[in-house]
C-alpha positions in Angstrom: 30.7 40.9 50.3 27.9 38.7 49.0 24.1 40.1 50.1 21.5 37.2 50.3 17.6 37.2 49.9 16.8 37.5 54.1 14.0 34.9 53.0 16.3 32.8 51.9 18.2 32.5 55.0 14.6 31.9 56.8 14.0 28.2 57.9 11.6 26.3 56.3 9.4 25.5 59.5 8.9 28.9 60.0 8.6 30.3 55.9 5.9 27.8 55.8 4.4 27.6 59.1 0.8 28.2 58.3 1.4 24.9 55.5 2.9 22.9 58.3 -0.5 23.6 60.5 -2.4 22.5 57.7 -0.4 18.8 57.2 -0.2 18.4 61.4 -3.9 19.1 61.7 -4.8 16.7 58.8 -1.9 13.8 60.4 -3.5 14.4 64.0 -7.2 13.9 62.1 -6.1 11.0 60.7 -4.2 9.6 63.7 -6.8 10.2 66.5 -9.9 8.7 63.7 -7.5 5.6 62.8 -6.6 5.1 66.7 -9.8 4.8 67.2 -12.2 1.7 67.7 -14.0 1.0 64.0 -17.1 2.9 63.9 -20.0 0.8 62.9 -23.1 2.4 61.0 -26.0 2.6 63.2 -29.4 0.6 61.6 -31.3 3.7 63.9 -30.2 5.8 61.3 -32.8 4.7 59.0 -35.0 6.0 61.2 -36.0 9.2 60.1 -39.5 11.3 62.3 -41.0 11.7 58.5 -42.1 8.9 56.8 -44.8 10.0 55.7 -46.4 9.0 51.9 -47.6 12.0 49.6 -48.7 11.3 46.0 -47.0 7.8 46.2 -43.8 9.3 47.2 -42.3 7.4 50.1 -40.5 9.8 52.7 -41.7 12.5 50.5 -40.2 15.6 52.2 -37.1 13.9 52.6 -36.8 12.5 49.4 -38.3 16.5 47.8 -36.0 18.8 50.3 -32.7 17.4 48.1 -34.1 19.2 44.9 -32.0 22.8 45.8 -28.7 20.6 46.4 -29.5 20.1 42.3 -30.4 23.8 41.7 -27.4 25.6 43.3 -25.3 22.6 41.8 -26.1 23.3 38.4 -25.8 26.7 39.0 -22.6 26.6 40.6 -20.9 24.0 37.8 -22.2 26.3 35.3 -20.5 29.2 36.6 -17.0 27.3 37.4 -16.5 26.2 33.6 -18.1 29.2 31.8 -15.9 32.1 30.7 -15.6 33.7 33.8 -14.6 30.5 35.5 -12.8 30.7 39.0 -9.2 29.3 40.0 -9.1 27.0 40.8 -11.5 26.0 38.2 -11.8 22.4 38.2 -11.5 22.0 42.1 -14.2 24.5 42.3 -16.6 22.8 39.4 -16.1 19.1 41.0 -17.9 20.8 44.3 -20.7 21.8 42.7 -21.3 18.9 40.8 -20.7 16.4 43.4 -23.3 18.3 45.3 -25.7 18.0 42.1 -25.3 14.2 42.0 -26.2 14.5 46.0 -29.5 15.0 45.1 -30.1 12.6 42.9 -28.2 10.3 45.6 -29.6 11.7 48.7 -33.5 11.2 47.1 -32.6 7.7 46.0 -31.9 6.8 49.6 -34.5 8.4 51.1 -37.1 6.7 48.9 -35.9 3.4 50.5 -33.5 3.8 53.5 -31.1 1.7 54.1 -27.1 0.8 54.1 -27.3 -0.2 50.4 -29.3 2.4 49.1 -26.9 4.7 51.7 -23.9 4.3 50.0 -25.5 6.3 46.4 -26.1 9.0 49.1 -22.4 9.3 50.0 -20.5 8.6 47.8 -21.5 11.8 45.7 -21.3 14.1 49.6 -17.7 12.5 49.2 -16.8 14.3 45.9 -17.9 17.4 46.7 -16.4 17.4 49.7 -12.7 16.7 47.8 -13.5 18.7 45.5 -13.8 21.1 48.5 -10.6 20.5 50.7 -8.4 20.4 47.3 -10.1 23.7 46.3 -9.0 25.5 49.7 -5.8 24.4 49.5 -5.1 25.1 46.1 -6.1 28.5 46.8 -4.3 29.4 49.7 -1.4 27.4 49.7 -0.5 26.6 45.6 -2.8 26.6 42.7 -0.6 23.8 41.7 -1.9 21.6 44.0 -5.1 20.7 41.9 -2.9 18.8 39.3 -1.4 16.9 41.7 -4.2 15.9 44.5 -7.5 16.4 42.9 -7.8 13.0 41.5 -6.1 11.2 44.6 -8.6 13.0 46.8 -11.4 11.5 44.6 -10.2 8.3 45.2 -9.7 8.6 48.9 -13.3 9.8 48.9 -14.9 6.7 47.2 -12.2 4.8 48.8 -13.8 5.9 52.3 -17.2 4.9 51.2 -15.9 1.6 49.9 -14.5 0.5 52.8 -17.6 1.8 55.2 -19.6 -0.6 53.0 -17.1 -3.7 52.9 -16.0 -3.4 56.7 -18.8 -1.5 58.3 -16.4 0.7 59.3 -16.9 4.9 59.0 -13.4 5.9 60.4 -11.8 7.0 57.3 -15.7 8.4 56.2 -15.3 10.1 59.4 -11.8 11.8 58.4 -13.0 13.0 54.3 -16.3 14.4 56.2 -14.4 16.6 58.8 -11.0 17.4 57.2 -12.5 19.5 54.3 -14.2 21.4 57.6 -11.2 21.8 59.6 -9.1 23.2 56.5 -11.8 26.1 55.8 -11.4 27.0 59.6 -7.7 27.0 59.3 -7.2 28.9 56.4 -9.7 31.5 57.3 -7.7 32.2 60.6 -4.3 31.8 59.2 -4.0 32.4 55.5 -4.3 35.9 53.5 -7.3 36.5 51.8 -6.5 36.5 47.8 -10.3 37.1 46.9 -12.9 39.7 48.5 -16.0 38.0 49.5 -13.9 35.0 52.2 -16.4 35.7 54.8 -18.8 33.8 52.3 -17.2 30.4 53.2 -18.0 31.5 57.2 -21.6 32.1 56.3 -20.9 28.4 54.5 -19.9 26.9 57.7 -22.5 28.0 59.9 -25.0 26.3 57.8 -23.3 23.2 57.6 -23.5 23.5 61.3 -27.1 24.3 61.3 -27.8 21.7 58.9 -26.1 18.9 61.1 -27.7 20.6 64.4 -31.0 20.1 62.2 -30.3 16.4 61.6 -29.3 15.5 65.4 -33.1 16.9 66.1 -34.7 15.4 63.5 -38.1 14.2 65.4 -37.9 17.7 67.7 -37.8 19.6 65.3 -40.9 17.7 63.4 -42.9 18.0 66.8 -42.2 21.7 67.3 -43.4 22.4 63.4 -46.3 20.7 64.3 -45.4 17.6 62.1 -44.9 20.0 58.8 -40.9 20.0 58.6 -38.9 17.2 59.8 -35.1 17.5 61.1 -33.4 16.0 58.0 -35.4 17.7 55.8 -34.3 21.0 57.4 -30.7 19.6 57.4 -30.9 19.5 53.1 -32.2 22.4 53.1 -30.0 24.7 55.5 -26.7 22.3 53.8 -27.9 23.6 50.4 -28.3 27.2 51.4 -24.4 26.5 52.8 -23.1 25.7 49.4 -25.1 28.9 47.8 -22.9 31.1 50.0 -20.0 29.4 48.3 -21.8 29.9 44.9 -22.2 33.5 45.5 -18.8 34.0 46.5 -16.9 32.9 43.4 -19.7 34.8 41.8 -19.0 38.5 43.2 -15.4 38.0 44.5 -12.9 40.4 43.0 -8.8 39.6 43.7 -7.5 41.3 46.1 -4.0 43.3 45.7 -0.8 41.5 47.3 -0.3 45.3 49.0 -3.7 44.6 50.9 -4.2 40.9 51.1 -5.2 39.8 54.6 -6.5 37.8 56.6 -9.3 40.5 57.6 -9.0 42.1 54.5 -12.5 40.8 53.6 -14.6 41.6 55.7 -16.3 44.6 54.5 -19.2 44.8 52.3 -20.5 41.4 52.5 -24.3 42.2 50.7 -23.7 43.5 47.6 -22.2 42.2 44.6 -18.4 43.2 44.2 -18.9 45.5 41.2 -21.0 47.9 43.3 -17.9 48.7 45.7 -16.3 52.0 45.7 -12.9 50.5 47.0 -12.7 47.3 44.4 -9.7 47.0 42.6 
């Protein structure tokens, strides 16, 4: 009598079901944003609580605070296509450079706010950000997946910011912002971790959410410091030390065996560097 694989036998919905959350969570995204009324950019934003001009600098500490986006960004790249590069390499490296070119971007605007000067600001928070979301998925779900969406997710990131500055419209903006976000949630709660050190992306996170908490307060936040350190500068800063997290995780991760890989399995010994653990593999 013929004996079959029991996996084999297993329906797809159910072999794959932390995949299938993944695609349903990006289709509701996309759905709910595109159902949407069209989301026009608000001039207000221009508005930031520090304008003030040091050394000739307009919007100095704005335009200063994007200097460690370049810093970890360099760092980062460097460290994704060097010897001891990461997988997935290239996913990983586009990140970090995107978030290099944010400074650069992100000063620009600052130096002269506005929607044109705006779009030089996002279009480079757009690569990193694809270069994020293909990165998760390519490591939790197939590494194969960075051949194939990479470059597509590039061009649905410039795509988003082309369209913002054609139709003054932010919807799709709105979707490449927050799906990259909603993926590192999900595979955090549903997917093994391959690598020690995932809590890293959690620290990540947080940041990111500090960072926008910082921006929503801008001129609160430059009245409580007694008008030293605006909101938004805050926002660069706390975004930046986000994306260090991530640095530092590809940095000290070690892999973790398939016999122990979990989706808790990496939560211990989160402040040294991986090498210094008794129970690394």
């Amino acid at each position: 009598m013929a004996t079959h694989d029991a996996t084999d036998s297993t329906p797809t919905m159910t072999r794959y079901w932390r995949e299938c959350a993944l695609f349903l969570a990006a289709l509701a995204l996309l759905a709910g944003i595109i159902a949407a009324e069209p989301i026009p950019q608000d001039l207000a934003y221009h508005q930031f609580a520090d304008h003030r001009v040091l050394f000739g600098v307009p919007n100095l500490f704005n335009v200063a605070s994007n200097f460690l986006f370049l810093l970890v960004g360099i760092a980062g790249a460097a460290f994704c296509l060097g010897r001891d590069r990461p997988k997935p390499a290239a996913s990983w490296a586009v990140l970090f450079l995107g978030a290099a070119l944010v400074s650069f971007g992100s000063a620009y605007y600052h130096w002269n706010p506005g929607n044109a000067s705006l779009v030089w600001d996002r279009l480079p928070m757009t690569i990193a950000l694809m270069g994020l979301f293909v990165a998760l998925l390519s490591e939790h779900v197939d590494e194969k997946l960075e051949r194939t969406m990479l470059i597509p997710a590039l061009v649905v990131g410039a795509a988003s910011v082309a369209w913002w500055h054609y139709a003054d419209d932010l919807r799709l903006y709105v979707w490449v912002q927050l799906m990259p976000l909603v993926t590192l949630a999900l595979v955090l709660a549903l997917f093994p971790a391959r690598y020690t050190r995932r809590t890293f992306l959690l620290y990540g996170l947080g940041f990111y959410v500090l960072a926008k908490a910082a921006e929503f307060w801008d001129p609160e936040i430059f009245a409580l410091t007694a008008n030293t350190l605006s909101g938004h500068s805050a926002k660069h800063l706390l975004a930046a030390l986000g994306l260090l997290f991530v640095y530092l995780m590809l940095r000290w991760r070690e892999p973790i065996p398939a016999a122990r890989a979990s989706p808790a399995s990496d939560t211990a010994a989160v402040g040294q560097p991986a090498n210094n653990r008794s129970d690394s593999s």
